[in-house]
C-alpha positions, 0 to 999 in steps of 0.5 A, a space after each residue: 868797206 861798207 856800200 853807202 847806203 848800207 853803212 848807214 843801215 849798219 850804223 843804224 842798227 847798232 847805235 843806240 838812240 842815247 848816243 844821239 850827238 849832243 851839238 845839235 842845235 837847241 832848236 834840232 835838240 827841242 823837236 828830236 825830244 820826245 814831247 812829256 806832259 807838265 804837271 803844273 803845281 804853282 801856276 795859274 792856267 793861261 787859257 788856250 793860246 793865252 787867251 784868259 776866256 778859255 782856262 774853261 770851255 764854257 769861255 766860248 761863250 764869253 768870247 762869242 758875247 763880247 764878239 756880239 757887243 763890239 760888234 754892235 759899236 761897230 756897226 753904229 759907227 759904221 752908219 753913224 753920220 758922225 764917223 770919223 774913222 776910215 770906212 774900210 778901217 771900220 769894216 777891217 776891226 768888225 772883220 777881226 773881232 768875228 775872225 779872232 772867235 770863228 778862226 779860233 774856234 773852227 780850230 779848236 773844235 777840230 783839233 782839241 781831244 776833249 769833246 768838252 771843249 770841241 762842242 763849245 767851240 762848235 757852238 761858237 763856231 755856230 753864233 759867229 755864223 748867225 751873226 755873218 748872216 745877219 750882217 749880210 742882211 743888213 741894209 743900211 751897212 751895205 748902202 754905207 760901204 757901198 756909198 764909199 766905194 763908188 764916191 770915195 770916204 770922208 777921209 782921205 784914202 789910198 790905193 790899198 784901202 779901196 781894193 780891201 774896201 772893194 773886196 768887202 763889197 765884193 762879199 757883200 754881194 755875194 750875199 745878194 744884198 744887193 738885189 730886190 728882195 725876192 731875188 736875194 731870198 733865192 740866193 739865200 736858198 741857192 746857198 743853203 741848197 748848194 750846201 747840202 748837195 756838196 756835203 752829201 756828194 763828198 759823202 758819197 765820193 768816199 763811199 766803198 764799192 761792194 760786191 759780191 765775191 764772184 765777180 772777181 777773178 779768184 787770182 785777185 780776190 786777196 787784193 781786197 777785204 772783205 765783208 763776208 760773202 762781199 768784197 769792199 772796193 774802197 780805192 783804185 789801189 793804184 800801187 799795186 804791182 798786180 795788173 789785173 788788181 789795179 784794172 778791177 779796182 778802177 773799173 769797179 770803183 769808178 763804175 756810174 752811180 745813178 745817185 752821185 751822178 743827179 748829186 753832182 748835176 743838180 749842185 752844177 745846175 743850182 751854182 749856175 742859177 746862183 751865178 745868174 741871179 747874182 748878174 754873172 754869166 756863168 758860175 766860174 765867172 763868179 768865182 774867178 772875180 778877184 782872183 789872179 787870172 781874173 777871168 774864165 777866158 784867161 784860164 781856157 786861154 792857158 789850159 789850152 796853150 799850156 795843153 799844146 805844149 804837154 802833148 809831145 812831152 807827156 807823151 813821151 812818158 807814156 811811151 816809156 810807161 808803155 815799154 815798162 808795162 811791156 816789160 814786166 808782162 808775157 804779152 802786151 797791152 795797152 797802157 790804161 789811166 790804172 797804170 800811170 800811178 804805179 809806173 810813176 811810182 815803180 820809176 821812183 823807186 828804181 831812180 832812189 835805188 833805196 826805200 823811202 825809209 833808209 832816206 828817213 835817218 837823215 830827216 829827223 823832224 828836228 833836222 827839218 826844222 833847223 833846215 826851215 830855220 837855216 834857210 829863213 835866216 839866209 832869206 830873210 835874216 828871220 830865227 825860228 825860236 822855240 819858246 816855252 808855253 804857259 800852263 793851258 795854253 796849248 790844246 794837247 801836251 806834244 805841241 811846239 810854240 816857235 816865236 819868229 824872230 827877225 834879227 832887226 825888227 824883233 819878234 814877227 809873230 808865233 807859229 804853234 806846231 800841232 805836229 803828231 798823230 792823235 785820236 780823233 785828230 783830222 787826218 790832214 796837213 794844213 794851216 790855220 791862222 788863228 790871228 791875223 796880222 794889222 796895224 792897230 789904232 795905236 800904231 802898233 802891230 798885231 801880231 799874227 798866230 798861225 797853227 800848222 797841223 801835220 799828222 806826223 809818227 809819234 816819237 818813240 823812247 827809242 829815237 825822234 820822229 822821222 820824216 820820209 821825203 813826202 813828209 819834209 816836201 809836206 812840212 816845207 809847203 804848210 811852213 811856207 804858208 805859215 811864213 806867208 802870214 809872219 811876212 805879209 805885214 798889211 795894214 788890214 788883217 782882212 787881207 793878211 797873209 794867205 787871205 789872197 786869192 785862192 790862185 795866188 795863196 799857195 804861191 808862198 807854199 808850192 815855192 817851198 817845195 822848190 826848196 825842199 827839192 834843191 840839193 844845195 839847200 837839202 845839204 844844210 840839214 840832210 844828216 843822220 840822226 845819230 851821228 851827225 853824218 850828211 846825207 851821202 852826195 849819191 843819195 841826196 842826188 838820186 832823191 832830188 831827181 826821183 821828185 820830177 819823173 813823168 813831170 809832163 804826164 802829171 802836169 797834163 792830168 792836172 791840166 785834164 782836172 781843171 779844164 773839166 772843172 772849168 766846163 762843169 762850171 761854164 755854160 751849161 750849154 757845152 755839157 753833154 747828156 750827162 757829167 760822164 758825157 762831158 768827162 768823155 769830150 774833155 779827156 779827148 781834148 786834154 789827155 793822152 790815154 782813152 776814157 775807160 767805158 763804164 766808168 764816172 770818174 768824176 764821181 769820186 772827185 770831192 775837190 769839184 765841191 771845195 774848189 768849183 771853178 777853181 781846181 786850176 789854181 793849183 796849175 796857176 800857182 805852181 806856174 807862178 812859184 817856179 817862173 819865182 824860182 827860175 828868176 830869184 832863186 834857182 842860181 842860189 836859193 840861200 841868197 839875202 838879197 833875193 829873199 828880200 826882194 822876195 819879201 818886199 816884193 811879194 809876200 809883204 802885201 799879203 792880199 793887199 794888192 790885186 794878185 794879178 798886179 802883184 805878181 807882174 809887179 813883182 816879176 817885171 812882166 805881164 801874166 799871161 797865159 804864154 809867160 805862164 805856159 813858159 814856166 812850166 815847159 822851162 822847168 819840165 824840160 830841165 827835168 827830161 835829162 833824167 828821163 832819158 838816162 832810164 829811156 835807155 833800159 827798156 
C-alpha cells in the first residue's frame, strides 16, 4: 500500500495527460484546455471587448473625440437654468463617458502585446487626463454642483443621491476649485510636485545594492550575483536557510541612502502642505475623509487597542521562532527582523509535510473555477458561464470570457480572464473594471465588465495549469472583487462596485480568502486532475492549518506598517530628525523584535506612495471581512441564505452608502476600534491551537 501522498505522486508519474476523466464539467473542461489561436475566415472582426471603434488602434482616437463631444452637452446641461434632469444623474453620465475611455485604455495600454495598440491607448489615456484637468478648473460646474449640495436639487432626491453628489464635490475640491486662485495654483503644483517625488522614490525602492565582492564573507558570497568584481543585493532573501545570507542581505539592502531618504521627506513635507492649503490639518486627515473609519484618531484608536492585544500573543511567536533558530545553530542568538519570513516559512513547510507542488495536482485552474462556480451558485444562486468570443474581441488569444448569470434575474455582467503569463505583461494579480455597473435612462441596466488579471504558467501539451495554494488564495481574492462589481447593483456607476472607499473595497476580496481557506469549501473542488480523486482528508486538513501560523506576529508587523504610515502622514511635529528617526520610535511602540542599526527600511517601502495614510486599510478590511465570516459564514460557508443576506445587505450598494454605515448596518453593531480589535483576536486565537501542537518539538 502506497502512503497518501506518494499515491498520489505515483499516480502522477505514470498516467498520462490524455487519460484526463472526461466528466468534468463544461466549465472545468474549458479552462483545463490548452487556449489555441482561431483563424477567422468569414467574420467581421468585433473590435476589443465588442466595442466597433477598436477593430484598429487608431479607434482610440474616435472613442476619445466622441468622449469630448458628449462631454461637452453634459456640461451645458450641467449649468444650463433649464435642466431637467437630477444634478447628480448629470455628473454620474459625465463620470461614465470618460471612465468607459480611460479605464479601458488604462487597461489596454498595460495588458495588450502589440505596441500599436498600447500607445494609442496611452494617448488616450493622456486626452482623457487633459479633459479631467479642465473639468476641475471649471468654475461655473463646480459652483453648479456645489449650489446642490448645500441647498438641495430642483428635482426631488434621495439619501444616495446626495452622498454620490457629495462624493463629486468631495473630488472637486481636491482639485482646490474651491480656493482663491493663488492658493489653487499651489495645488496644482503640489500635485504635479508630489507626483514626481512618489515615482522617482518607487524608482529608487527597487533599486539594487552593489558592492564590492570583499565585503562579503566568502562563505556567503554564492548567495548572491554578480557583476564582476561587485556583488548585486537586490532583495532581503528572506528563504534563505543561510543565517548569515539572510543577516547580510538585510543589513545591506536596507542600509541609509542619502537620496531616498531627501526623496521620501520632501514628498511627506510637500502632502503636508498640500493638505494644509486645501483646509485639513494634516494629510491623513485628507485622506482619511469618506473612508470607513473616517478619521486619523479612529485608526490611532484601533492600532493602539489592537497593538495591546498582539503583544503577549505575538510574542508568543517569537518565542517559538527564537527555540527554532536555536535549534538549528551551534550557538545561540537572538531572534532578528531577518529571521521571521524564514521561520514562518520553514513552519509552514513542516505543518504541510509535503511541497507546495504535490498539493498542486488537485488545483488544476479548471477545478478552481468550478470551485468559485459552485460556491457562487450556493451563495447566491449565480452560474459562472464561459461564453464564446467574437473575432477581435479579446487582446491576446489565451483569454476566457465568463458570462455571470443568476438563476432568476438573467445575465449580471462579463468578467473577461486575462489568466497567463506573457511577454511584457505587468507582473501583477489584479482587477480592472472596464464598465461600471448604473441605471440607464431607459430604465435598463448597464452591465458591468470586469477583467481579472493573473500571471499564472501557461499550460503545457502535457497537462492544464496548476495552481499552488498561494495561486488559488490569489485567484479567490481577485474573483471576490470581480463579484463585488457583478453584485453591487447601484444606480450610479460612480460608486459601482469597488469604487468604495479604499478601506472597505478589499472587504469582498479578504472574505474570499476565508473561503479558499475553509475545508468544507475546499472539498468541492480539491481533486486530482487526472483522476478525479478529492484531496486526501490529511492533506487538505494540514494546507487549511498551515495558512495561520504566526498569525499574531504577522498582524502586529502590519500593525508596525501602518502606524508608521499614520505618523509619516500626521503632524510633522511628531517626526524625528529623520524618517529613520521616526521608524526607530514607532517599532518601539508597536513591535517586538529591536530596530537594526544602520539600517532604513522605509526606504524600500514603495507602498508609502500608492497608499499614503492608507496602508491600514488592509487591517481594517481583514478586521471587517473576518468579524463577516465569524457572523455569516463560519457555522456553513455554503449557506443561501446568508449569501443573500450577504449580498443584499452589503455588497448590493456598492459605495452607494457610507461604508462606515454599511458596514454597521450590515453587522447590527457600531464599528469601533474595540469591535474591530475583537475580530482579529477572536480569530488569532482560533488559530493558536495548532501553534501549540508544534510548541511541544522545541
Amino acid at each position: 500500500m502506497l502512503s497518501g501522498v506518494n499515491r498520489v505522486v505515483q499516480l502522477h508519474k505514470r498516467q498520462p495527460y490524455r487519460k484526463l476523466v472526461s466528466t468534468w464539467s463544461p466549465l472545468t473542461t474549458a479552462f483545463n484546455t490548452r487556449p489555441e489561436k482561431r483563424i477567422n475566415f468569414t467574420k467581421n472582426e468585433v473590435g476589443l471587448f465588442n466595442i466597433p471603434e477598436l477593430t484598429s488602434f487608431q479607434g482610440f482616437y474616435a472613442l476619445k473625440e466622441k468622449a469630448i463631444f458628449k462631454t461637452e452637452d453634459l456640461i451645458a446641461e450641467a449649468i444650463s437654468a433649464e435642466r431637467q434632469r437630477k444634478m447628480v444623474t448629470i455628473f454620474d453620465e459625465l463620470s461614465d463617458t470618460l471612465c468607459k475611455v480611460a479605464d479601458l485604455s488604462e487597461f489596454i495600454r498595460l495588458a495588450h502585446p502589440q505596441a500599436n495598440y498600447s500607445n494609442a491607448a496611452e494617448g488616450a489615456c493622456i486626452s482623457i487626463s487633459g479633459i479631467v484637468e479642465k473639468l476641475n478648473t471649471h468654475k461655473p460646474l463646480y459652483k453648479a454642483l456645489k449650489r446642490v449640495v448645500d441647498e438641495s436639487d430642483l428635482v426631488r432626491t434621495t439619501d444616495v443621491d446626495k452622498h454620490v453628489a457629495e462624493l463629486f464635490l468631495f473630488d472637486f475640491e481636491q482639485c482646490g476649485i474651491h480656493l482663491q486662485e493663488k492658493d489653487r495654483k499651489k495645488v496644482v503644483y503640489l500635485n504635479d510636485t508630489i507626483l514626481q517625488l512618489g515615482q522617482r522614490f518607487m524608482a529608487g525602492a527597487v533599486h539594487p545594492r552593489t558592492i564590492r565582492k570583499s565585503v562579503l564573507p566568502e562563505a556567503i558570497r554564492p548567495f548572491f550575483s554578480t557583476d564582476g568584481d561587485n556583488i548585486l543585493v537586490s532583495g532581503l532573501y528572506a528563504d534563505s536557510s543561510n543565517n548569515m545570507a539572510r543577516e547580510a542581505a538585510y543589513r545591506l539592502f536596507l542600509y541609509p541612502d542619502q537620496e531616498q531618504e531627501k526623496l521620501l521627506a520632501d514628498l511627506l513635507m510637500s502632502r503636508h502642505e498640500l493638505a494644509s492649503v486645501c483646509g485639513f490639518q494634516t494629510y491623513a486627515h485628507r485622506a482619511l475623509k469618506a473612508s470607513t473609519v473616517e478619521t486619523p484618531e479612529m485608526v490611532d484608536e484601533f492600532l493602539n487597542t489592537l497593538n495591546d492585544e498582539l503583544r503577549p500573543r505575538a510574542e508568543r511567536d517569537f518565542s517559538l521562532m527564537q527555540r527554532m533558530k536555536n535549534a538549528e545553530s551551534s550557538f545561540e542568538t537572538p531572534l532578528a527582523t531577518w529571521d521571521t519570513p524564514y521561520f514562518t516559512s520553514s513552519l509552514k513547510k513542516r505543518c504541510l509535510q509535503a511541497s507546495a507542488s504535490e498539493f498542486s495536482p488537485y488545483f488544476s485552474l479548471g477545478a478552481c473555477m468550478e470551485g468559485l462556480n459552485l460556491l457562487m451558485n450556493s451563495l447566491y444562486g449565480i452560474s459562472l458561464e464561459v461564453t464564446e468570443m467574437e473575432p477581435g474581441e479579446s487582446w491576446s488569444h489565451d483569454i476566457y470570457k465568463l458570462a455571470v448569470k443568476h438563476e432568476s434575474e438573467g445575465l449580471l455582467g462579463y468578467i473577461y480572464c486575462d489568466l497567463f503569463e506573457r511577454q511584457a505583461k505587468p507582473n501583477q494579480d489584479c482587477h480592472f473594471t472596464i464598465q461600471g455597473g448604473k441605471v440607464m435612462p431607459d430604465g435598463s441596466y448597464q452591465n458591468p465588465i470586469v477583467v481579472v488579471m493573473l500571471n499564472l504558467p501557461q499550460p503545457r501539451w502535457s497537462g492544464p495549469t496548476l495552481l499552488s495554494p498561494s495561486m488559488v488564495d490569489n485567484l479567490f481574492h481577485e474573483m471576490g472583487h470581480a463579484m463585488h462589481s457583478m453584485l453591487a447593483r447601484t444606480e450610479y456607476q460612480h460608486v459601482t462596485g469597488t469604487r468604495c472607499s479604499t478601506d472597505f473595497a478589499e472587504v469582498p476580496s479578504v472574505l474570499m480568502e476565508y473561503f479558499a481557506s475553509d475545508p468544507r469549501v475546499l472539498r468541492t473542488f480539491a481533486k486530482h486532475f487526472q483522476t478525479q480523486e478529492p484531496m486526501p482528508e490529511d492533506m487538505l486538513q494540514r494546507l487549511c492549518a498551515s495558512k495561520h501560523l504566526f498569525s499574531a506576529s504577522e498582524t502586529q508587523l502590519q500593525v508596525f506598517y501602518s502606524a508608521l504610515d499614520q505618523v509619516y502622514h500626521g503632524n510633522p511635529a511628531k517626526h524625528g530628525e529623520n524618517t529613520t528617526e521616526t521608524l526607530r520610535t514607532v517599532q518601539e511602540q508597536f513591535y517586538g523584535l529591536p530596530y537594526v542599526e544602520n539600517t532604513a527600511w522605509q526606504l524600500r517601502f514603495s507602498h508609502l506612495v500608492g497608499y499614503g495614510a492608507k496602508y491600514y486599510s488592509y487591517l481594517i478590511s481583514r478586521a471587517i471581512a473576518s468579524w463577516i465570516w465569524q457572523t455569516y459564514f463560519e457555522n456553513d460557508p455554503l449557506s443561501r441564505s446568508q449569501g443573500e443576506k450577504y449580498r443584499r445587505g452589503c455588497l448590493s450598494y456598492g459605495g452607494g452608502v457610507p461604508s462606515r454605515l454599511l458596514v454597521s448596518n450590515f453587522l447590527g453593531r457600531e464599528v469601533t476600534p474595540s469591535n474591530l480589535t475583537k475580530s482579529l483576536v477572536n480569530e488569532i486565537d482560533g488559530y493558536s491551537e495548532r501553534l501549540r501542537e508544534f510548541e511541544k518539538h522545541y
